[in-house]
Legacy VTK file of the C-alpha trace (Angstrom):
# vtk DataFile Version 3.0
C-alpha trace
ASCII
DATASET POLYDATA
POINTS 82 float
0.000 0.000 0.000
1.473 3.547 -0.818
0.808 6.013 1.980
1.044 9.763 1.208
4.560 9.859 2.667
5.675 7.567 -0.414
3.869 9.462 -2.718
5.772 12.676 -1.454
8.812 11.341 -0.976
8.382 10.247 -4.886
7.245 13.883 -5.538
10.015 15.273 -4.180
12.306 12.909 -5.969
11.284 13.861 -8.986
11.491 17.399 -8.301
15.153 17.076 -7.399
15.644 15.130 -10.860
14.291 17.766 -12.812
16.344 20.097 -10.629
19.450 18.654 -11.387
18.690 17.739 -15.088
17.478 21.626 -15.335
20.916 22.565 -13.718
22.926 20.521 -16.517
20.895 22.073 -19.136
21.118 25.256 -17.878
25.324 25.267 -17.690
25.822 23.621 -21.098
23.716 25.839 -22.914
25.570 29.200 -22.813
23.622 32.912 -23.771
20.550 31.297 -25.387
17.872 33.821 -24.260
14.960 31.555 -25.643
16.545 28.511 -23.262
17.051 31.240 -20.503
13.183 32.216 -20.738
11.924 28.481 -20.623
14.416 27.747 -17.166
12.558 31.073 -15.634
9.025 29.993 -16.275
9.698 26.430 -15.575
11.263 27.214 -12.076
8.356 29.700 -11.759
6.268 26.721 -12.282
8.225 24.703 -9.552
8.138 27.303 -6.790
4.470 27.683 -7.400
3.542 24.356 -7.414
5.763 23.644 -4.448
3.845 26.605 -2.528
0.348 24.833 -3.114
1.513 21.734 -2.222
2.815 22.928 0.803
0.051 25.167 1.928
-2.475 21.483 1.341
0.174 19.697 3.674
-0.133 22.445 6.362
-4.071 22.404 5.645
-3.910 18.536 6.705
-1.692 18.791 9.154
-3.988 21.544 11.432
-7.015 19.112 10.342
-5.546 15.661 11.785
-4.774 18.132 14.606
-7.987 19.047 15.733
-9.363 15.601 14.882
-6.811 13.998 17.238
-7.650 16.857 20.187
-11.346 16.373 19.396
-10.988 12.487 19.856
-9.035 13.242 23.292
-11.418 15.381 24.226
-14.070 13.349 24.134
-12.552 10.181 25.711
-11.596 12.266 28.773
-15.296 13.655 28.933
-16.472 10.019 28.383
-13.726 8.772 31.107
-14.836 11.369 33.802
-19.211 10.295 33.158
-18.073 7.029 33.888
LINES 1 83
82 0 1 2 3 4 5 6 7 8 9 10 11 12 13 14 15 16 17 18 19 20 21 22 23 24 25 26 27 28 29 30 31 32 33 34 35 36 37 38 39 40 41 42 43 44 45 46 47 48 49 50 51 52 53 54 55 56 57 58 59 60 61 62 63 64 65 66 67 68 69 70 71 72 73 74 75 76 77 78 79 80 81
């Protein structure tokens, strides 16, 4: 079973592939504006995409959060009727 801490660890492997294949590009093709232009919006792309991705794990991260204080919550109320 893939959990979602495979499927990010497999994100961010890719993203450090591309990365480093961008990098290689980037160094062997010297004063191409046009190439220049692409690396920009492609690493504008990245950044972006990292940011939404990131902002979703935070999201999930405060939601498991309250879940878990909910669930404690209500054990300890059920614990002290008893």
């Amino acid at each position: 079973m893939i959990t979602s801490c495979d499927a990010l660890a497999e994100t961010l492997e890719s993203i450090q592939y591309f990365i480093s294949r961008l990098r290689i590009y980037t160094e062997t093709s010297h004063s191409m504006p046009a190439v220049d232009e692409i690396v920009v919006k492609l690493m504008v792309e990245l950044i972006s995409t990292l940011v939404v991705v990131t902002e979703k794990l935070k999201k999930r991260r405060r939601r498991e959060s309250f879940l878990t204080t909910m669930l404690l919550y209500s054990t300890r109320c059920s614990q002290i009727g008893e």
